[in-house]
C-alpha positions, 0 to 999 in steps of 0.5 A: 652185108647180108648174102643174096640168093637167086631164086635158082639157089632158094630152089635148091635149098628148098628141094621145090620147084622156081615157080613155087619160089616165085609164087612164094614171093609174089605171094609175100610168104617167101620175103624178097628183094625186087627191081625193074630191069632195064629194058625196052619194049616190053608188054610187062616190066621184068624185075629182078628178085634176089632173097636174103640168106638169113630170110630163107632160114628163117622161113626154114626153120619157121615152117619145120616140123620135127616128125617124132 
């Protein structure tokens, strides 16, 4: 099974800040997996967002450029 990764450890991974890593996500740059938390009273649904391993990488090693 493939690893999931909290948005805390894509932070570190990425040396940015959690809100650009949520924005990359809401934003569909960054593929993730969602779900609702279970929870009452609440004006906005909360969800839960974790991201597979191997699409952080991918994401990685899509967006590198070797400087020369």
């Amino acid at each position: 099974m493939n690893e999931l990764l909290t948005p805390k450890d894509v932070q570190k991974l990425l040396r940015c800040s959690l809100p650009l890593v949520y924005k990359m996500a809401a934003r569909g740059q960054l593929p993730c997996v969602r779900w609702e938390c279970p929870g009452e009273g609440k004006e906005k649904p909360r969800t839960m967002v974790r991201f597979k391993k191997q699409d952080v990488f991918a994401f990685i090693e899509q967006h590198y450029h070797a400087t020369p």
